[in-house]
N, C-alpha and C positions, 0 to 999 in steps of 0.2 A: 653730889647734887646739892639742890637750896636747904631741901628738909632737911634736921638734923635730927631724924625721929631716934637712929638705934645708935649715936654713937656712944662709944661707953664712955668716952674722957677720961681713959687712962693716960698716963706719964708714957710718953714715949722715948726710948732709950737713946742715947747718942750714940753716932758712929764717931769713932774717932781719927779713919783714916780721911784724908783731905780729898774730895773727887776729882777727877782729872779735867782738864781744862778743855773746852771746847775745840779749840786748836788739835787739840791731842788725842782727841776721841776722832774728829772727822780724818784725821791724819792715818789711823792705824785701821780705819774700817776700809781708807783709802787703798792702803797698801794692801788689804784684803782682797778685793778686789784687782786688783792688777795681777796677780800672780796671776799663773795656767791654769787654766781649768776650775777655778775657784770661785763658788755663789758664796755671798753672805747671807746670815743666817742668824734669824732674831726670834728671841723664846718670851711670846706673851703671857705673862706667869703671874700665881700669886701664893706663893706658896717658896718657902726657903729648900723644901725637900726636889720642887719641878726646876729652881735652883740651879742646884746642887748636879741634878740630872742632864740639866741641857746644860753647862758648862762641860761637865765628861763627855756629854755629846760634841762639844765641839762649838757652840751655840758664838756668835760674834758681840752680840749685844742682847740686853737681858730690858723688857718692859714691864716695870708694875703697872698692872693695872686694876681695877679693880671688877675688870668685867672675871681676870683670871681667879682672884678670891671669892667670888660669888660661884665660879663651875666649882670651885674645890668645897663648896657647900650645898653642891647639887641644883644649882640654879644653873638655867640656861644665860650663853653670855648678853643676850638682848635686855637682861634687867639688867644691866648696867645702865643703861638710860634713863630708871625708873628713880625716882626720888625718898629711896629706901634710905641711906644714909647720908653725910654729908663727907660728896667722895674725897677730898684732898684730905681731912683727916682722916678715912676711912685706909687710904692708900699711906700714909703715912704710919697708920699706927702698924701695918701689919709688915710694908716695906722696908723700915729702918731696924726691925726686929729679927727678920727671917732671909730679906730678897742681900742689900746691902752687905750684911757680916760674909755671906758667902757665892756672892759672885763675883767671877774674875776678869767680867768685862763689862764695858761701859752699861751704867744702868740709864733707861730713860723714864721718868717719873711722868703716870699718867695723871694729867692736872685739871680738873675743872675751870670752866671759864663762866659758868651756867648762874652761878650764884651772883646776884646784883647788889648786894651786902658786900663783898671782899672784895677789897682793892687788888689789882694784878699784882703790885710790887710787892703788898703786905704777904698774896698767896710765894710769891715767888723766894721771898727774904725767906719764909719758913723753909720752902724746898731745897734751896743751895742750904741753907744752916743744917740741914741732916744732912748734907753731905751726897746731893745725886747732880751730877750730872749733866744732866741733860732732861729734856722736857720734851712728853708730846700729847698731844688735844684729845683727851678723850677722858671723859666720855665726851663724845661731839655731836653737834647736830648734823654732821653729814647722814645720820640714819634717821630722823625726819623727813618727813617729806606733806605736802598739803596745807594745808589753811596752820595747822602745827607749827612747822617751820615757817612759814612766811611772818607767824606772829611774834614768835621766837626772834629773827633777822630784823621785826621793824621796831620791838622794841631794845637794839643794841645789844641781844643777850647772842646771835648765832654765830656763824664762820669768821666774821670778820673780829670779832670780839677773840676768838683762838687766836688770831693770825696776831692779832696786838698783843695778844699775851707770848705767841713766841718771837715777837723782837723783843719785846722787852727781853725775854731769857738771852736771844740774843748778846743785847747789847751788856747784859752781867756775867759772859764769858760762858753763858752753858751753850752744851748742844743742842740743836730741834728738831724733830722728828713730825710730820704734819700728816695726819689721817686725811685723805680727799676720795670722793665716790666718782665724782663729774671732771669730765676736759677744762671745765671753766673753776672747779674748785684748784684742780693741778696747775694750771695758768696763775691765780692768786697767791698759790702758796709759792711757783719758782718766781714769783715777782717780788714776793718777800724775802726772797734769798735764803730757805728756810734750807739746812743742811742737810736732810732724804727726807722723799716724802715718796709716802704708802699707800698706792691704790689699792682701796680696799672693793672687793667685788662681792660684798654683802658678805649678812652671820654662814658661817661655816656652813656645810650640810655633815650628816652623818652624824653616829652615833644616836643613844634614844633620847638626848632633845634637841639633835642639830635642824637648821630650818630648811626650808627648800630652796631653792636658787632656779632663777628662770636663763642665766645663761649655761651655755653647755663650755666646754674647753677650747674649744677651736672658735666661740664668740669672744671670751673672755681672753685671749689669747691676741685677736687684732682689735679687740677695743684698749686693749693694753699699750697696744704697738700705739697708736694713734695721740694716747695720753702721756705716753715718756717721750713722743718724738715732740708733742708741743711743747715740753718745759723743756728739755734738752736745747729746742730753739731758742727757748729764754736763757738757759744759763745752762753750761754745759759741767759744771762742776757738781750740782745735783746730784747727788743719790738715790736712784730710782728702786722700787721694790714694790712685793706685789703681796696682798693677802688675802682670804678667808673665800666666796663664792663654792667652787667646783672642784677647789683645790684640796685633795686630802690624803696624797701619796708623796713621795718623792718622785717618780716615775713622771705624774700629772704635773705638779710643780717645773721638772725640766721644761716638760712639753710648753709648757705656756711663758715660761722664760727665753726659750729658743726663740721664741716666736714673736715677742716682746722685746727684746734685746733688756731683759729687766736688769739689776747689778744684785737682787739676791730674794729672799722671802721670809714673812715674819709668820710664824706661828702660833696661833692662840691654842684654839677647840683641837687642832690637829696635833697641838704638841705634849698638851697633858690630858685633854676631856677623854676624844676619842680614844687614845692607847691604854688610858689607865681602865675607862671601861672594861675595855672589853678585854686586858689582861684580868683584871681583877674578876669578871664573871668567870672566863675561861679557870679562872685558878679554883676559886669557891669550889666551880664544879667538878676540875680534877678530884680537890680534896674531899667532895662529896660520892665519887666513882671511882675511889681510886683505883680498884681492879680492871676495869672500861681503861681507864687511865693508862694503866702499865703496858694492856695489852694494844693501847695505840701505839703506846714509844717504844715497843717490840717489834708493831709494825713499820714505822720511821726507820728504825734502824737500818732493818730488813733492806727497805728500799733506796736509804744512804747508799749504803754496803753494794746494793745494785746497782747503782749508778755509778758508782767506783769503778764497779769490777765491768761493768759495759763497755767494753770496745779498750777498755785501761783508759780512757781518756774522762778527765774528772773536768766538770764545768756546768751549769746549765742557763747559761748565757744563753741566749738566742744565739749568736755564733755558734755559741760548741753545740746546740741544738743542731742546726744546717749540717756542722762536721757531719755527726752520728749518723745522718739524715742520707748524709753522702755516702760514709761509710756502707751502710746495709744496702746501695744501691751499686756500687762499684763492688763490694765481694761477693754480687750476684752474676754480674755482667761478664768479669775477668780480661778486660781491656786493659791497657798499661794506663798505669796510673802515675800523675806529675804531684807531689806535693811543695808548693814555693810555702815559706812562711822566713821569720826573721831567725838568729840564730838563739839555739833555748827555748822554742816554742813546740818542742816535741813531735817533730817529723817524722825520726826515727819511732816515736812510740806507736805514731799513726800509723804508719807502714807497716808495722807490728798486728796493727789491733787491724786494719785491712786484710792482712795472709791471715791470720788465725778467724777471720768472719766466712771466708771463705770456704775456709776446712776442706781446702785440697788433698786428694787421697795421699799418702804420702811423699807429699810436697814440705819441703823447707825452707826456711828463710835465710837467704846467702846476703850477705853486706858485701860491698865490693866500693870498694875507692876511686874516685876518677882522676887521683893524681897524676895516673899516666895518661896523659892527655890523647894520646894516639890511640888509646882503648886496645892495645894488644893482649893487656890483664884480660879484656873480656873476650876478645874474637881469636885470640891465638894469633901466633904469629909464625913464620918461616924465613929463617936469613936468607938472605940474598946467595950468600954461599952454600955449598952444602953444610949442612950440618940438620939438628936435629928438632923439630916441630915443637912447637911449646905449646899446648893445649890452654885453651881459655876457660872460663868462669862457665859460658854459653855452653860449652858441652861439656866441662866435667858436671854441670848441674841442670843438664838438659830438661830438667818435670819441675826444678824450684820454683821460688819467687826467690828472685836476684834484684839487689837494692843498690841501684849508682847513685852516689850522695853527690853533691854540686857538680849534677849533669852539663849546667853551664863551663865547666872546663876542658870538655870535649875539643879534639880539633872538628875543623867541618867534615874533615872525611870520613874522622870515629859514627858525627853523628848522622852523617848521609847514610852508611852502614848501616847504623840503628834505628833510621827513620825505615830504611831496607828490611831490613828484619822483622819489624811490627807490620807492615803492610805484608809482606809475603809470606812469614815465618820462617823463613831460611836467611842466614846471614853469610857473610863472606870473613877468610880467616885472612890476616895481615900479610901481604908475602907472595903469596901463591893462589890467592883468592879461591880456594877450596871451598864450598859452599857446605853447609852444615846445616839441620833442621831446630829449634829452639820450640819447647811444647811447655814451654813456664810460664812464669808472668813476671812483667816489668815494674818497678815500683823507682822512679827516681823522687830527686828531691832538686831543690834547688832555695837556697838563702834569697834570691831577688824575686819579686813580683813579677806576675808571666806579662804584665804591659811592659817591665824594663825592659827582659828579656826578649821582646818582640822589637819593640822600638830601639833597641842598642846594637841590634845584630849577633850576639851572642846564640841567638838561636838561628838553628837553618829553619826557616819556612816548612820545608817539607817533614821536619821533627816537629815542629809545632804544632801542625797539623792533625800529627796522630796521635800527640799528645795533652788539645786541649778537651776532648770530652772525656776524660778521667781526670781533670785538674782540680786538686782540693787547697782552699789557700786556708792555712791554720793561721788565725788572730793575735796577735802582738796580749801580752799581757795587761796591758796602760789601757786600751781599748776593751776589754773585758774586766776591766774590776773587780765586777761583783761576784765573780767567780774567786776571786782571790782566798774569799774566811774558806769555804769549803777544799781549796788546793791545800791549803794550810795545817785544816786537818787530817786531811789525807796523808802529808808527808810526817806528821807528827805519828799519825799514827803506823805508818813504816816505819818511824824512828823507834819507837815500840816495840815492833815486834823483833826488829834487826836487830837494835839490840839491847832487850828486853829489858830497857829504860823504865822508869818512872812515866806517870800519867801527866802530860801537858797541856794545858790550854795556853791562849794567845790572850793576854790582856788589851782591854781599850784603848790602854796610851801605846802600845807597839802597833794598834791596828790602826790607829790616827798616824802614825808614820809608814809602814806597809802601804795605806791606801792613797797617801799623798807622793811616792814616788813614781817615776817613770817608769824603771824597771826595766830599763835596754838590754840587760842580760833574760830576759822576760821568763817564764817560768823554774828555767835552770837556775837564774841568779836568787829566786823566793827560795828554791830549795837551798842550798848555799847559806843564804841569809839563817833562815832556821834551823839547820844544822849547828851553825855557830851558834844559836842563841841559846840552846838548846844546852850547850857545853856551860855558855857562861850562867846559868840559871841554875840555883839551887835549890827554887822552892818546886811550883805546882804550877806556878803563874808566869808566863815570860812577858816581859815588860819590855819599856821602851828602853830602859839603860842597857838592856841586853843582849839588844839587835849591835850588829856591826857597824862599822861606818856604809851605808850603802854609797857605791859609785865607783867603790874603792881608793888606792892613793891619788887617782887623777880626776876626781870628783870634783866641783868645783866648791869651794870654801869661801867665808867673806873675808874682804878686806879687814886688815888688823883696824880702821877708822870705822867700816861697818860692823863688826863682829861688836866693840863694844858696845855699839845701840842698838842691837840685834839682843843681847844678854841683858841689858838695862829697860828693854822695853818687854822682856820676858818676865823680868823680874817684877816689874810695875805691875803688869796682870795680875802679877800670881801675891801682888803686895810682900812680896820678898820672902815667898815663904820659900827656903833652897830645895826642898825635896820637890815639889808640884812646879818647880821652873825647870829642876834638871830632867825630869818627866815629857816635859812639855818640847825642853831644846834636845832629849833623845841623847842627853852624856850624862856623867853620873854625878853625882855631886860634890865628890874629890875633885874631880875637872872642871865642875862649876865653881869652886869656890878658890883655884889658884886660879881660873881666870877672873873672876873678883877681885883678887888681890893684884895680876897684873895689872890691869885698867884703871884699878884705882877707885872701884864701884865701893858705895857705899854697902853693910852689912845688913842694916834696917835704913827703911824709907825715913825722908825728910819729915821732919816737922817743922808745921805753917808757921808762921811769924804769931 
C-alpha cells in the first residue's frame, strides 16, 4: 500500500535464475489443463516453508502475496488492504528470499497499483529485475465497495489503474493473472487480454479469523458459470479459475467447478491459514494428552482393521459404501446374485465376502468356469449313445454357493436352463433332460455392464430377469480414487505379513503418479504395481523411481521429438536439479541423465546474456 509505516529497508537478495517468459508460463499452465481429468491449482503463499509444501502437493503456480505473509503472522488476509506497509517492497522483501529460491513453478508477484507516487514501469522494472514472472493486482480494490471505491476509481488510483499496470507487464514479456469480483470487472480484464483471471467470491470463510460469505455453493457455483461464459465470449484463450467465498474442501471446489466449467482454483486461507491451524492446535493438544492420544490411534486402528476385514472389500468411497450396502442386503435375502464390473476389480473377492455374509450352514463356495459354453460342467450331461452319465457342479454341490465367472459365455440354451433353474429350482441335465433339485445359491459374474449385456443380446431376457434384483456393479478403480492410499495399505500390509517384509509406506512422488493413472488393469494391476515396488525399494519409503513402468510394454510413450520437450520442460521446473525431475518424470536418474546426453540437453540451465 501508500504508507510506508513498517517497512524495514533491508537489502534484498538476488535471484539468479532468469524467470521464464510469459509465452512459457501460459504455455505449460495450458497444457495443464488439456490433459484428462486435470484442474489447475494455484498456492496463495507467503512463506518459503507453504512453498515448499504446495509444490510437493502438486501446486501449478505459486502467488506471493502479501495478504499470505500477514496470515503467517496471525493477521486475517483482509488487512492486506490496509495501509500497514508499503506492499511491493513488503512482497519483495520476503518473496525474493523464501517464495522464488524454492518454487518450481511459475511465481506470480502480487503488485500494488494503489500508490500514486510509483510509476507502473519504475514498480514493474523492479519486479521482472528479481526475477518473477508474472504479475497479479493485488492487493485490489475489487474488495471495496461504497463511496470508498467510487473515490478510490475517480481519483485514477482503482480497477482500471491494475488493468494498465498489467499490460504494461504484458507488453515486457511477463505473465498476468487479474483478481475480478463482478461480470463487468471479468469483461474488462478479458478485454485486456489479461492471460487467467480469478473470480474471487470474497475472504475465505472458516478457520478462527475466516469471514462470513453470504453466498452458499450452489449460488456461487452459477454466478461463476455466468462470469467465465462472458469472458470466454470475449476471448476464448483465457484462463478461467475460481477462489476464496464458500470454498474450503476439495470435495466443494469440484462441486463448483463442475458447475462453472472453471480451468482450476487458487488457494489462499484454505491452503496454508486453515490446515495449519487447525493441524497445529490438533497436534499442541495431542502432545498435551498424549495418553487421550494413543488411546484415540488404538481406537483408528481398531476401526482401519474393521473396515478391511468387513465383507474383504477395502474402500470407503461412496461407491464401495453402496457395495457393502448391497452386500448385507443380498446375504440376507439369498437370491442369485449377478456381479458385472471390469476386469481386476474384485468380483471374485465380492462373491467371496457375499457367501461368507451369509454364513450358510455348511455351505461352500464352488468356482466353476463357463468355458464350456454348453454348461454340461454344470448340468451334467448324457451321450446320445449309451454310455455313462457325467454328473455336474449342480448336483455334485447341491447346498453350495456355485460361482459361473463370465456368465455371458453361455450358449442360449445353457442359460434358458439356468434362467429354469432359479425360477423353479430344479434344473435339467444335458442329454436326457433328467430333471434334478439345486438348494444352493448362484453367484455369477460377468466383465460387461448389464446395459451391454441387455442391449447386445448376449443375455436371454428370461436370464436377466431373474438376475437383475441381485445385480452388484463393482466400480472401475479411475472412478474411485480416493480409495486408492488406503488399497495401498492394505496390500502393503499383506506384503507384511506374507512375507514377513520390512515396514512400507508410499511416498508423495509415487502417490502423484499412482493417482494420476488410469489404472485399466484397476485394482489387480495397483497390486502388481506395489508388489514390484516393493522388491525394487530398499529403504522404508517407496518412491516414484520404484514404481514400474505402468501400462506395461504397450503403454503409450512420446515421440523421440516430444520426449525431448517432455524432459527439458521437467527439467526447467525443477531448474535442472536431476534428482527432483527424475522424481517428478517417475525414472531414475541414470535414465534421466543418458537421456540428457542422447537429446543433447544441457546439464545446467542457460545463462541470460
Amino acid at each position: 500500500m501508500a504508507d510506508p509505516i513498517t517497512h524495514t529497508g533491508h537489502s534484498v537478495p538476488k535471484v539468479s535464475a532468469l524467470a521464464p517468459a510469459r509465452a512459457d508460463i501460459v504455455a505449460t499452465l495450458k497444457a495443464t489443463i488439456s490433459k484428462p481429468k486435470s484442474t489447475l491449482v494455484g498456492a496463495a503463499v507467503g512463506t518459503g516453508m507453504a512453498v515448499q509444501a504446495a509444490s510437493r502437493g502438486g501446486a501449478d503456480f505459486i502467488l506471493a502475496l502479501n495478504a499470505g505473509r500477514l496470515r503467517s503472522m496471525g493477521a486475517p488476509s483482509i488487512f492486506s488492504l490496509l495501509a500497514l506497509r508499503k506492499s511491493n517492497d513488503f512482497v519483495l522483501d520476503f518473496a525474493q528470499s523464501e517464495i522464488l529460491p524454492f518454487a518450481k513453478v511459475p511465481v506470480f508477484f502480487g503488485a500494488s497499483a494503489f500508490d500514486p507516487r510509483c510509476s507502473i514501469e519504475t514498480e514493474l522494472e523492479r519486479i521482472a529485475h528479481g526475477g518473477f514472472g508474472g504479475i497479479v493486482n493485488f492487493p485490489t480494490c475489487i474488495f471495496l465497495d461504497g463511496r470508498f471505491r467510487a473515490d478510490i476509481e475517480a481519483a485514477g488510483l482503482g480497477f482500471q489503474r491494475e488493468l494498465e499496470m498489467l499490460r504494461a507487464a504484458q507488453d515486457r514479456g511477463m505473465a498476468t493473472l487479474a483478481y475480478v469480483r463482478t461480470v463487468t470487472e471479468a469483461q474488462q480484464a478479458a478485454a485486456a487480454r489479461v492471460d487467467i483471471i480469478n473470480l474471487n467470491l470474497g475472504w475465505n470463510v472458516g478457520g478462527s479469523v475466516g469471514s462470513r460469505t453470504g453466498l452458499s455453493l450452489t449460488q456461487a457455483a452459477e454466478y461463476a458459470k455466468i462470469a467465465f461464459r462472458q469472458i470466454r465470449a470475449i476471448s476464448g484463450d483465457i484462463i478461467c479459475v475460481l477462489e476464496g467465498g464458500p470454498i474450503v474442501s476439495p470435495d466443494q471446489m469440484y462441486e463448483v467447478l463442475a458447475v462453472s466449467k472453471a480451468d482450476g482454483y487458487i488457494g489462499g486461507s484454505t491452503i496454508d491459514r486453515v490446515p495449519l491451524e487447525a493441524t497445529m492446535e490438533q497436534t499442541t493438544s495431542a502432545f498435551k494428552s498424549v495418553g487421550t492420544l494413543q488411546r484415540r490411534i488404538d481406537e483408528l486402528e481398531r476401526q482401519l482393521e474393521h473396515v478391511q476385514r468387513e465383507y474383504s472389500i477395502v474402500g470407503r468411497s461412496p461407491s464401495m459404501q453402496q457395495v457393502k450396502q448391497r452386500i448385507e442386503k443380498l446375504a440376507a435375502s439369498g437370491i442369485p446374485v449377478l456381479i458385472t464390473g471390469e476386469a481386476g476389480t474384485g468380483k471374485r473377492l465380492l462373491a467371496r465376502a457375499i457367501h461368507e455374509a451369509a454364513r450358510r450352514p455348511g455351505g461352500r463356495l464352488i468356482s466353476a468356469s463357463s468355458a464350456d459354453a454348453t454348461g454340461a460342467s454344470l448340468f451334467g450331461f448324457t451321450p446320445s449313445e449309451s454310455g455313462k452319465k457325467t454328473l455336474g457342479l449342480l448336483q455334485y454341490h447341491s447346498k453350495a454357493t456355485l460361482l459361473v465367472e463370465n456368465v455371458e459365455r453361455l450358449s442360449v440354451d445353457a442359460q434358458e436352463r439356468l434362467a429354469e433353474g432359479i425360477e423353479t429350482g430344479v434344473y435339467r441335465r444335458l442329454g436326457d433332460d433328467e430333471r434334478s433339485r439345486f438348494e444352493g445359491r448362484l453367484i455369477l459374474t460377468s466383465t460387461r455392464p448389464l446395459s451391454q449385456l441387455r442391449s447386445s443380446g448376449m443375455f436371454m431376457p428370461s436370464l436377466e430377469s431373474r438376475l437383475s434384483p441381485g445385480h452388484v456393479f463393482l466400480p472401475n478403480l479411475r472412478d474411485r480414487l480416493e480409495d486408492l492410499p488406503l488399497l495401498a495399505e492394505h496390500f502393503l500390509q499383506s506384503l507384511r505379513k506374507d512375507r514377513r517384509s520390512r515396514k512400507l509406506s508410499v511416498d508423495h512422488s509415487a502417490y502423484r503418479v499412482l493417482m494420476t493413472y488410469s489404472w485399466p488393469g484397476n485394482v489387480r494391476e495397483l497390486r502388481s504395481a506395489l508388489e514390484t515396488a516393493a522388491i525394487c525399494c530398499e529403504g522404508e519409503w517407496i518412491r516414484a523411481e520404484h514404481l514400474p513402468p505402468l501400462g506395461g510394454a504397450d503403454a503409450a510413450q512420446p515421440h523421440t521429438g516430444d520426449e525431448r520437450g517432455w524432459i527439458l520442460d521437467a527439467l526447467q521446473r525443477h531448474r535442472f536439479r536431476r534428482g527432483e525431475t527424475a522424481r517428478y518424470l517417475g525414472i531414475s536418474r541414470k535414465t534421466l541423465y543418458n537421456k540428457m546426453r542422447a537429446y543433447g540437453l544441457p546439464l545446467q540451465p542457460k545463462e541470460g546474456p
